[in-house]
N, CA, C and O atoms as CSV, one atom per row, in Angstrom:
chain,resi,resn,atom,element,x,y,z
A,1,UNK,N,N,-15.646,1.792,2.557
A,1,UNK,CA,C,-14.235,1.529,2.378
A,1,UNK,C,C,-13.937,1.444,0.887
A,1,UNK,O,O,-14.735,0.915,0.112
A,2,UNK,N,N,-12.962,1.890,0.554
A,2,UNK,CA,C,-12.526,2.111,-1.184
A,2,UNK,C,C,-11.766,0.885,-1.057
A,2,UNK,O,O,-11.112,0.631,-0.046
A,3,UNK,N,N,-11.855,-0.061,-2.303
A,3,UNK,CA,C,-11.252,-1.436,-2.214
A,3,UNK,C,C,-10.807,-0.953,-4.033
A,3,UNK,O,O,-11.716,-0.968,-4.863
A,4,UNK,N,N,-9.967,-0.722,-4.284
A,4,UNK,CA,C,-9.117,-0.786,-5.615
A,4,UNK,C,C,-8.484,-2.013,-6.189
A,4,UNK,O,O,-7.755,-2.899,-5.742
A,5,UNK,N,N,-9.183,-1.665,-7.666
A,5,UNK,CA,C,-8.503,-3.254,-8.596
A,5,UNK,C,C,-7.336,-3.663,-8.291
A,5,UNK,O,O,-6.904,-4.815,-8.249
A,6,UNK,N,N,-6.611,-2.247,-7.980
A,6,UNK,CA,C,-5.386,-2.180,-8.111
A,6,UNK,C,C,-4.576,-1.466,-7.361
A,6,UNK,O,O,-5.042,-0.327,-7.394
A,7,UNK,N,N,-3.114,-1.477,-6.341
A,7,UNK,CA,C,-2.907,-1.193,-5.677
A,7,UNK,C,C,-0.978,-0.581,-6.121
A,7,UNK,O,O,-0.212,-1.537,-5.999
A,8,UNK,N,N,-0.643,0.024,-6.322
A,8,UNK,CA,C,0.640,0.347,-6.044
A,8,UNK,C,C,1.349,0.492,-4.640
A,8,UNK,O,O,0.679,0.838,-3.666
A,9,UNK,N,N,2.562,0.256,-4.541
A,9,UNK,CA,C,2.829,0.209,-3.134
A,9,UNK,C,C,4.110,0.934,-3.524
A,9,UNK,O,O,4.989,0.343,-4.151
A,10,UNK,N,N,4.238,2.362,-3.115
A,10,UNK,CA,C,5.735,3.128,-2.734
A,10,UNK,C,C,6.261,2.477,-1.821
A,10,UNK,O,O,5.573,2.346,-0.808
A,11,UNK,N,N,7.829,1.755,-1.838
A,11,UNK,CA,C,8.272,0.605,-1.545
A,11,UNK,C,C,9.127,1.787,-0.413
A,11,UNK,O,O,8.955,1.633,0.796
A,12,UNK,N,N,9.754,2.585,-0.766
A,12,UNK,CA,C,10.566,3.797,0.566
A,12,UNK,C,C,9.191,4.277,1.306
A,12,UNK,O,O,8.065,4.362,0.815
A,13,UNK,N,N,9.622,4.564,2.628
A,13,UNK,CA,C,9.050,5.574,3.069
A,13,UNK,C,C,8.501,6.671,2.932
A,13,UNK,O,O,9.135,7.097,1.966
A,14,UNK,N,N,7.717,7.524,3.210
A,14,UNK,CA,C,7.219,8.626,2.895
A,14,UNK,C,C,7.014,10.094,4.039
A,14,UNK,O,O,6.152,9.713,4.831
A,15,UNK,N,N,7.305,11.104,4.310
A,15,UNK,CA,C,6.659,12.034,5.563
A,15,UNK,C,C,5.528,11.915,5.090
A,15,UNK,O,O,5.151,12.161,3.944
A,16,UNK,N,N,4.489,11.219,6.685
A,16,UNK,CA,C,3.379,10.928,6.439
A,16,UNK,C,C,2.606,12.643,6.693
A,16,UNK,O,O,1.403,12.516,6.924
A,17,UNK,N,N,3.023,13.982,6.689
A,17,UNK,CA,C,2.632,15.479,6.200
A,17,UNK,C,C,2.465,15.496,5.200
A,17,UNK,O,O,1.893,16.582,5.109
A,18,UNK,N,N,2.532,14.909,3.710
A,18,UNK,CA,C,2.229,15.011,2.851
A,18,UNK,C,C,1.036,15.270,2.493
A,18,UNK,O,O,0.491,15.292,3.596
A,19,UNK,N,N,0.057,15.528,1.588
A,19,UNK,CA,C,-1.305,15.764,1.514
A,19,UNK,C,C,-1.186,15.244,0.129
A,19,UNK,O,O,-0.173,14.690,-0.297
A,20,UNK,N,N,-2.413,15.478,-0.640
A,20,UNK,CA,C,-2.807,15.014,-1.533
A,20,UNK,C,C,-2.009,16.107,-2.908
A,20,UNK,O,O,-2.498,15.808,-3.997
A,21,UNK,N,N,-1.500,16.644,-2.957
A,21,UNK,CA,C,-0.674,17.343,-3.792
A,21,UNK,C,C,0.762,16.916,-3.633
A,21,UNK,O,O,1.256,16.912,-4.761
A,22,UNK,N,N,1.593,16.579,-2.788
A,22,UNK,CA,C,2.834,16.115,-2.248
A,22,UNK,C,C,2.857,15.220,-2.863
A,22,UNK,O,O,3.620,15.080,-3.818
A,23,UNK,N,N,1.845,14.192,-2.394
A,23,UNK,CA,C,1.942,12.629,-2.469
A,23,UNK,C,C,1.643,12.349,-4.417
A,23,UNK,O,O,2.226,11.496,-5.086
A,24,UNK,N,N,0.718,13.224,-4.875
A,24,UNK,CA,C,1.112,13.420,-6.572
A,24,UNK,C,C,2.371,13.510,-6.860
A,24,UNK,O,O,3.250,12.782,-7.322
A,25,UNK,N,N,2.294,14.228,-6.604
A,25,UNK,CA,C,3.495,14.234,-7.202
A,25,UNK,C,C,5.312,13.748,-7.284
A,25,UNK,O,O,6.278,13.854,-8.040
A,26,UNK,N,N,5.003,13.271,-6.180
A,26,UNK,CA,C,5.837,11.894,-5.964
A,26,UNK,C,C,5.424,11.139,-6.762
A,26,UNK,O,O,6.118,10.629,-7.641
A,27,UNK,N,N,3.908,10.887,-6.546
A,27,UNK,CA,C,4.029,9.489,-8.046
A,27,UNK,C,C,4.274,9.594,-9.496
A,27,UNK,O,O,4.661,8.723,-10.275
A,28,UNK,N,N,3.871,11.259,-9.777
A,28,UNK,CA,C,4.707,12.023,-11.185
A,28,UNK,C,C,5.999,12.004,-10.875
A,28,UNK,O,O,6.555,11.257,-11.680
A,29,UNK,N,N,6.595,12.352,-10.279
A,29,UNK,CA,C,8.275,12.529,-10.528
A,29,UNK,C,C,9.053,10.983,-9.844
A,29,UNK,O,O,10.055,10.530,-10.398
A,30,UNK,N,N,8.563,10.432,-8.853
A,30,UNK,CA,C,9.958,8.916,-8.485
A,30,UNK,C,C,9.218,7.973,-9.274
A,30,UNK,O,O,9.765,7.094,-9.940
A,31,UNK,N,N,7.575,8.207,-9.181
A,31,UNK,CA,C,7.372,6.720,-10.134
A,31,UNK,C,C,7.130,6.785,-11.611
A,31,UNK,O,O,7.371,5.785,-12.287
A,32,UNK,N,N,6.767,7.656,-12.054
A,32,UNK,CA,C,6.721,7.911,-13.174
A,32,UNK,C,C,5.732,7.838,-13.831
A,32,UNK,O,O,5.827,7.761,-15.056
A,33,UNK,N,N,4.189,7.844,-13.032
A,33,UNK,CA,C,3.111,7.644,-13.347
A,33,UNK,C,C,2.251,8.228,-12.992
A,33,UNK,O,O,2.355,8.467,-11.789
A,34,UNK,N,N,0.755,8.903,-13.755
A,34,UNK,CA,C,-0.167,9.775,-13.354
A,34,UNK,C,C,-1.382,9.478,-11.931
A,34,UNK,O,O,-2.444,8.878,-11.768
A,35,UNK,N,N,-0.794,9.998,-11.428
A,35,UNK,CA,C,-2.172,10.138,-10.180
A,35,UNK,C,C,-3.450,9.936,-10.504
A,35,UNK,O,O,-4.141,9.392,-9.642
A,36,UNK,N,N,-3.887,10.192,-11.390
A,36,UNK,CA,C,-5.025,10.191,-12.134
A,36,UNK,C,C,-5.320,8.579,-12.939
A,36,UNK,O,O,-6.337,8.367,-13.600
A,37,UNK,N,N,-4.441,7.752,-12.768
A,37,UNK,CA,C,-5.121,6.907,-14.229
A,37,UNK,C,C,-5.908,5.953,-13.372
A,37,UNK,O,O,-5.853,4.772,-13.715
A,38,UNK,N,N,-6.529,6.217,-12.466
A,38,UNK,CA,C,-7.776,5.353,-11.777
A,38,UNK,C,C,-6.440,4.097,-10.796
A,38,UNK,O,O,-6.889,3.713,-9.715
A,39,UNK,N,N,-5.341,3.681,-11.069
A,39,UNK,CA,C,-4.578,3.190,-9.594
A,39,UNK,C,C,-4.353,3.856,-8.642
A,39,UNK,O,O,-3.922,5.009,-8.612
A,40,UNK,N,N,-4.756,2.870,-7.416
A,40,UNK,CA,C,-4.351,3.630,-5.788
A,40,UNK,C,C,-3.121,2.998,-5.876
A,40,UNK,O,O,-2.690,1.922,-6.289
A,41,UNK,N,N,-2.399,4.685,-5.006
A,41,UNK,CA,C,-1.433,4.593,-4.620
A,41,UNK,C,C,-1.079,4.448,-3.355
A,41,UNK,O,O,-1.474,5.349,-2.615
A,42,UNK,N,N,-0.386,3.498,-2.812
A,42,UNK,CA,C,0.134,3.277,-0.936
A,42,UNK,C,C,1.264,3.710,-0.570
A,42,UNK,O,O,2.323,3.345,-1.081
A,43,UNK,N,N,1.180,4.373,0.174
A,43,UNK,CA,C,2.618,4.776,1.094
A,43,UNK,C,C,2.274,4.816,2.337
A,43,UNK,O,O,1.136,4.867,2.804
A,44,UNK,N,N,3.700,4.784,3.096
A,44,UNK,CA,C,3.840,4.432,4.767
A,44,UNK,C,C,4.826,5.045,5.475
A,44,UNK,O,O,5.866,5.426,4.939
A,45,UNK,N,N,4.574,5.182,6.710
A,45,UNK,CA,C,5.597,5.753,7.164
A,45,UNK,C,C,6.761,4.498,7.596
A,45,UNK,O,O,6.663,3.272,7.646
A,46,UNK,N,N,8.316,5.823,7.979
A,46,UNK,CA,C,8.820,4.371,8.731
A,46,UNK,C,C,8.730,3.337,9.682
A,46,UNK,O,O,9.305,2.249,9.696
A,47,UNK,N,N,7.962,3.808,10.439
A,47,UNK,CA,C,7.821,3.028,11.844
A,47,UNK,C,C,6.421,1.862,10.927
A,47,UNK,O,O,5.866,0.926,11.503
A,48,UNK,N,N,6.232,2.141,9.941
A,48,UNK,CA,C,5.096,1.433,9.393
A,48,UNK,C,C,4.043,0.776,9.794
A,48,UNK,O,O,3.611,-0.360,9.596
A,49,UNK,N,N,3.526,2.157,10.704
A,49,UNK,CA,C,1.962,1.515,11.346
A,49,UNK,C,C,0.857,2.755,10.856
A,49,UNK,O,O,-0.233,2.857,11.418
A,50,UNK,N,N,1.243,3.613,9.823
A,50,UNK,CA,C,0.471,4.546,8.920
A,50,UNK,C,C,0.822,4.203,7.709
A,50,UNK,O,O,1.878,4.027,7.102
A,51,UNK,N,N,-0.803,4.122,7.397
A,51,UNK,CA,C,-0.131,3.979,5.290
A,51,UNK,C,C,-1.567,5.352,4.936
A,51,UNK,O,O,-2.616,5.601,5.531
A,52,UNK,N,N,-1.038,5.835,3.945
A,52,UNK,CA,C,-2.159,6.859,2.879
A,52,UNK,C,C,-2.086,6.411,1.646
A,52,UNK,O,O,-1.043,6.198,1.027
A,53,UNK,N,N,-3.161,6.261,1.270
A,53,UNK,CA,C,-3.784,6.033,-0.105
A,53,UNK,C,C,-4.527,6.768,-0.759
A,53,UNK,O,O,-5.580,7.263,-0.357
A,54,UNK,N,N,-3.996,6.904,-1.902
A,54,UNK,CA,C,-4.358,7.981,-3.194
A,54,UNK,C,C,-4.785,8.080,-3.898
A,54,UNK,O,O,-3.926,8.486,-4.681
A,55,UNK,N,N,-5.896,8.009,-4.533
A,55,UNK,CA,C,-7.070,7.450,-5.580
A,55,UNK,C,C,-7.928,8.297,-6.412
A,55,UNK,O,O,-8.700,9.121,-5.921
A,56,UNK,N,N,-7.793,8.093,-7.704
A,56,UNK,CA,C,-8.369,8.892,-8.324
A,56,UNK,C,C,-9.809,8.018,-8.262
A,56,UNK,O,O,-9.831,6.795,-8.126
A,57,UNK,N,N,-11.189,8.993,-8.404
A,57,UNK,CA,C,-12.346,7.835,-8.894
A,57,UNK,C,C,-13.158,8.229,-9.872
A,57,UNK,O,O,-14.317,7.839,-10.011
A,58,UNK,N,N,-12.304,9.383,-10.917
A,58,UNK,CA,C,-13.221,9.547,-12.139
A,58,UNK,C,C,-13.478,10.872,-11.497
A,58,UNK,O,O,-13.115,11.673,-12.359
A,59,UNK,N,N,-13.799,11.384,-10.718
A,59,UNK,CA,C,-13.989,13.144,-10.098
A,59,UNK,C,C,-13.331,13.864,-9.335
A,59,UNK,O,O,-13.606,15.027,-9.043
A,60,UNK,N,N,-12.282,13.140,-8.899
A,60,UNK,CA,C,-11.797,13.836,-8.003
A,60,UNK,C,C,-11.107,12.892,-7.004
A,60,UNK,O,O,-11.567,11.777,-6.755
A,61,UNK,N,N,-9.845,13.439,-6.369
A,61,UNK,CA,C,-9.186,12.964,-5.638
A,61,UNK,C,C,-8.971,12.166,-4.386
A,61,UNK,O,O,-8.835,12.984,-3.476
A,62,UNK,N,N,-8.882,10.978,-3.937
A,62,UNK,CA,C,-9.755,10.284,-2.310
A,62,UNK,C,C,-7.900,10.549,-1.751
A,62,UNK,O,O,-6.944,10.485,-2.524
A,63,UNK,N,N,-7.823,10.804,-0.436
A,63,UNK,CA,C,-6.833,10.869,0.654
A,63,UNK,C,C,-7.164,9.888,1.514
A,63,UNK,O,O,-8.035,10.179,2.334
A,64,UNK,N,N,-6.635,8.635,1.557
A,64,UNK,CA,C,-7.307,7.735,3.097
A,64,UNK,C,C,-6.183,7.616,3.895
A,64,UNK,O,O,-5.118,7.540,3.283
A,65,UNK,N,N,-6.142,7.578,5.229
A,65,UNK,CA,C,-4.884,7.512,6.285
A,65,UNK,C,C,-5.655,6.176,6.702
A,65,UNK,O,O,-6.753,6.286,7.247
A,66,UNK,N,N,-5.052,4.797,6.435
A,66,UNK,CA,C,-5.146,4.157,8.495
A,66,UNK,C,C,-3.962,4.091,8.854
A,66,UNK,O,O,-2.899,4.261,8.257
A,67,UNK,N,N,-4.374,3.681,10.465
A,67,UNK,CA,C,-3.079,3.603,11.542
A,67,UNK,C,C,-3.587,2.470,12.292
A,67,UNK,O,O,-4.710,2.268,12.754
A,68,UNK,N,N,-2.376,1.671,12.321
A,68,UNK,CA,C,-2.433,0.433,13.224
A,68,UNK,C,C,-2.486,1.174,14.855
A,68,UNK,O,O,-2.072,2.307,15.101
A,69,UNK,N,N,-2.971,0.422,15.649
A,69,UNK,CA,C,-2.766,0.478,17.400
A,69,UNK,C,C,-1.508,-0.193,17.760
A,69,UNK,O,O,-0.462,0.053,18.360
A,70,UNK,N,N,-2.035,-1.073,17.174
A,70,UNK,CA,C,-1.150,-2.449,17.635
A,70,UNK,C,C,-0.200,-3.193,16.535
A,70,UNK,O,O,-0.876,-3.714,15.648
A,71,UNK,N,N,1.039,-3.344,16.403
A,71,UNK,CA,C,1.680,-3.900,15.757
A,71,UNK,C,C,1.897,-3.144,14.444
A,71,UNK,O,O,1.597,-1.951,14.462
A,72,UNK,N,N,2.342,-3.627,13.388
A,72,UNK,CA,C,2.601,-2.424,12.231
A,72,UNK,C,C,2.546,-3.296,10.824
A,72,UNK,O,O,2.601,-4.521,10.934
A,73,UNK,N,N,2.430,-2.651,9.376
A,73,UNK,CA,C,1.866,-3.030,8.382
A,73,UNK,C,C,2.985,-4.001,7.581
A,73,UNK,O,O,4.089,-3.459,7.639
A,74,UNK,N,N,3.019,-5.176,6.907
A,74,UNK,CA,C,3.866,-5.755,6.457
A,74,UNK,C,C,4.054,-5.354,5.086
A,74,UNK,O,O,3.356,-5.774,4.164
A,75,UNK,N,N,5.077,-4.475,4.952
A,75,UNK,CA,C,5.577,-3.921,3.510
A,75,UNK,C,C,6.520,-4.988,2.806
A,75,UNK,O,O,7.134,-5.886,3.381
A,76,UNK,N,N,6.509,-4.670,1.252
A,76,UNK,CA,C,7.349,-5.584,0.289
A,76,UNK,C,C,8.727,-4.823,0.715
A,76,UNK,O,O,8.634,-3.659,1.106
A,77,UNK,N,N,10.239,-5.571,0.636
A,77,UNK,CA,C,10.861,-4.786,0.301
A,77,UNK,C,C,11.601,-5.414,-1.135
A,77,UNK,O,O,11.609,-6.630,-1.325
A,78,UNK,N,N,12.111,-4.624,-1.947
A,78,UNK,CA,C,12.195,-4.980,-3.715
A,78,UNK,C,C,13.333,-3.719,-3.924
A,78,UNK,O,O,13.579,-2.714,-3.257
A,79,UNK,N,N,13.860,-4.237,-5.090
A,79,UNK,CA,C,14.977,-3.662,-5.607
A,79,UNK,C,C,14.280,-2.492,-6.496
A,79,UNK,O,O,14.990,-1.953,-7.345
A,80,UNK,N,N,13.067,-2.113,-6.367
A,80,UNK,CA,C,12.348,-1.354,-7.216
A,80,UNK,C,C,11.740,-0.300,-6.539
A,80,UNK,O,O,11.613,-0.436,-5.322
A,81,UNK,N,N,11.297,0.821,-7.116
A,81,UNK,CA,C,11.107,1.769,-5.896
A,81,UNK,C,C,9.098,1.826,-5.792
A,81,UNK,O,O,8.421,2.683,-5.224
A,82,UNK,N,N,8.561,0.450,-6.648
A,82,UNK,CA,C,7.226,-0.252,-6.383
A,82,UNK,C,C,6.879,-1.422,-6.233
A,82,UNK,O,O,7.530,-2.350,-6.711
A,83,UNK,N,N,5.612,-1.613,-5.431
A,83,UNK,CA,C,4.962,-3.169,-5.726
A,83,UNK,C,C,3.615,-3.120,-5.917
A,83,UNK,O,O,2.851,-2.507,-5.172
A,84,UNK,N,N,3.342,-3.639,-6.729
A,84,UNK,CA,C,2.175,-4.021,-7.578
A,84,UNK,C,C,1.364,-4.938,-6.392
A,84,UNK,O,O,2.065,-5.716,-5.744
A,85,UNK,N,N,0.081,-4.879,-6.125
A,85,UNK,CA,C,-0.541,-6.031,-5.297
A,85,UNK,C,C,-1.998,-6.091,-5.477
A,85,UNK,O,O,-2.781,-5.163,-5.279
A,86,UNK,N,N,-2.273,-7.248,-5.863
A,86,UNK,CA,C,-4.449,-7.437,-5.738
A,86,UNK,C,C,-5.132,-6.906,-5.157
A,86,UNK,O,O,-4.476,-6.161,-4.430
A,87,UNK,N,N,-6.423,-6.762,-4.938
A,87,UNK,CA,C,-6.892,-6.331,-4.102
A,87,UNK,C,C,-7.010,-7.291,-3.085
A,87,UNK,O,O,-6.671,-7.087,-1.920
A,88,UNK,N,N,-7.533,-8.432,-3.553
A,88,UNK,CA,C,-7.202,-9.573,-1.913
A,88,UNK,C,C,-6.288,-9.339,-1.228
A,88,UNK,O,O,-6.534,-9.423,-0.024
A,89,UNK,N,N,-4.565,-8.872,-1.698
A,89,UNK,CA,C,-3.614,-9.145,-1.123
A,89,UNK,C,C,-3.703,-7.258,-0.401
A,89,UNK,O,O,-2.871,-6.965,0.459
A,90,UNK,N,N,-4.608,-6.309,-0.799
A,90,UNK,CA,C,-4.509,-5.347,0.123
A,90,UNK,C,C,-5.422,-5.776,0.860
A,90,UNK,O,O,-4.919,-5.954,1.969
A,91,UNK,N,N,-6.251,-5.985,0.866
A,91,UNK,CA,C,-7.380,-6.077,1.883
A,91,UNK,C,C,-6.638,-7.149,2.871
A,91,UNK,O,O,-7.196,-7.055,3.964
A,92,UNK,N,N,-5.708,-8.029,2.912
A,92,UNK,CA,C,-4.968,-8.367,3.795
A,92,UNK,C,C,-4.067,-7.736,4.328
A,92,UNK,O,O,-3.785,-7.931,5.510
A,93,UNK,N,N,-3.583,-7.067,3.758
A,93,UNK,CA,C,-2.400,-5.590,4.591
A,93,UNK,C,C,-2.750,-4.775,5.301
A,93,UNK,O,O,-2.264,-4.522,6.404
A,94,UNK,N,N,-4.018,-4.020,4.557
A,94,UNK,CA,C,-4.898,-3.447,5.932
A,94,UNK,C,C,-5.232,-3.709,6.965
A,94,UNK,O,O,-5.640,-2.938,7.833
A,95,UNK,N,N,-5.064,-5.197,7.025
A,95,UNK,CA,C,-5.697,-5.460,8.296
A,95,UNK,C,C,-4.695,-5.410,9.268
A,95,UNK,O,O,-4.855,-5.407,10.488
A,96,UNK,N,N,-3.378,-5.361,8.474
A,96,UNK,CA,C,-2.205,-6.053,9.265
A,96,UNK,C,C,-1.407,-7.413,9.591
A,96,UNK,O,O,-0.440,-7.614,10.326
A,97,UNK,N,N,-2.231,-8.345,8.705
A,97,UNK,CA,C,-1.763,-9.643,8.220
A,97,UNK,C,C,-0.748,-9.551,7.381
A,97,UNK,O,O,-0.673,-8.710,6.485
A,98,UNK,N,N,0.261,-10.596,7.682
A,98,UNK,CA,C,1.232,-11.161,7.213
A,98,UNK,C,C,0.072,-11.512,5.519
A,98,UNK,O,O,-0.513,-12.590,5.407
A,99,UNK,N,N,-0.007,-10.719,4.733
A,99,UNK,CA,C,-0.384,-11.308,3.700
A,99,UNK,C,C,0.747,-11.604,2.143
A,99,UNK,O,O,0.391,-11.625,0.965
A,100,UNK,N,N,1.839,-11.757,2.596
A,100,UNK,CA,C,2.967,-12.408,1.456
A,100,UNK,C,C,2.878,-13.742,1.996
A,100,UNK,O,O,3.536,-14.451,1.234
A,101,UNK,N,N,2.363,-14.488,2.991
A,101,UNK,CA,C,2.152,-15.891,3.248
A,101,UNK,C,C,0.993,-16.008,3.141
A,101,UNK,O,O,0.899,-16.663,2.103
A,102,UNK,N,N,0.135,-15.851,3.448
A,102,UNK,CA,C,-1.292,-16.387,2.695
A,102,UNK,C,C,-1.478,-17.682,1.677
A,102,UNK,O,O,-2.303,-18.595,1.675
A,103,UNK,N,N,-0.429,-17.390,0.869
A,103,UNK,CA,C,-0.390,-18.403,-0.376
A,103,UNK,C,C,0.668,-19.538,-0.201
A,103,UNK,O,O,1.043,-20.409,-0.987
A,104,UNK,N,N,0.994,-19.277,0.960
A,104,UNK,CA,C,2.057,-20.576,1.370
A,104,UNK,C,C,1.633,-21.585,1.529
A,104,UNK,O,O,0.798,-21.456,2.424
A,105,UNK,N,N,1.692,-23.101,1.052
A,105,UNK,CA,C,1.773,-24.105,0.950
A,105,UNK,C,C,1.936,-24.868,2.641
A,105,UNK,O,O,2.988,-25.032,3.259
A,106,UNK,N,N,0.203,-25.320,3.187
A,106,UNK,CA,C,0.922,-25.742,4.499
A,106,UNK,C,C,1.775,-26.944,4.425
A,106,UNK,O,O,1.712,-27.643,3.414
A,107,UNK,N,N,2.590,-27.264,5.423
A,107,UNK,CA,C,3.487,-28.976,5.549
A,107,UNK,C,C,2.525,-30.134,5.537
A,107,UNK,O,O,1.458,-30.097,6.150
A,108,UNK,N,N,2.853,-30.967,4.962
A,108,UNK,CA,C,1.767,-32.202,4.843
A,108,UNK,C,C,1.681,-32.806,6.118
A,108,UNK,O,O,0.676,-33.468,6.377
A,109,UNK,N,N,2.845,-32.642,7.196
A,109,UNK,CA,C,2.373,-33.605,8.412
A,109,UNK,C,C,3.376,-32.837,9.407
A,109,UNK,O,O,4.590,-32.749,9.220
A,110,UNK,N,N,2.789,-32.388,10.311
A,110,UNK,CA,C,3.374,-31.522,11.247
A,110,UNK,C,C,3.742,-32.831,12.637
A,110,UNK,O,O,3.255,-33.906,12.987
A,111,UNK,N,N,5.213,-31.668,13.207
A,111,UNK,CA,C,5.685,-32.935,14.099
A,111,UNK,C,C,6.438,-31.809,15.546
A,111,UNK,O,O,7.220,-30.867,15.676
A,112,UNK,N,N,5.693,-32.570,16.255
A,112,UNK,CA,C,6.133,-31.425,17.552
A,112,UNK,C,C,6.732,-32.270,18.569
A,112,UNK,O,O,7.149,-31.775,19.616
């Protein structure tokens, strides 16, 4: 499994037909940044239970697809057309965890 320092997240949708030339160049022309400078790039479809990731590793180009079965991937949404995220905080998205709570603060005394 490719686990990247660093993760970009294309915050719109994407046609998940794209291939590894498409999806460049989207990140040359909407984001404004080289495919190449060693960040993976994430995109998803709408129904957001496919994401592809784009990775340069020093030789050559990686294409990864997953697809959820069950339930679908929790995307940022932002006034920006990216999001920046850790690798902890992908390796929680992949899985399909709610990982923008992770870091939430539990209640000191729960009452049912």
């Amino acid at each position: 499994m490719i686990q990247p320092a660093q993760v970009w997240l294309a915050v719109e949708p994407v046609d998940m037909r794209l291939g590894i030339d498409g999806l460049s160049l989207k990140i040359q022309q909407a984001l404004e940044r080289s495919p190449c400078d060693g960040t993976a790039y994430a995109f998803r479809n709408r129904r957001r239970n496919r994401i592809k990731l784009l990775i340069w590793d020093g030789t050559g180009v990686w294409l990864c697809l997953r697809r959820l079965h069950h339930g679908h991937f929790i995307w940022p949404t932002a006034d920006t057309i990216t999001f920046t995220m850790t690798s902890v905080q992908w390796k929680w998205l992949i899985t399909g965890a709610d990982w923008q709570r992770l870091d939430a603060v539990p209640q000191a005394h729960w009452r049912v």
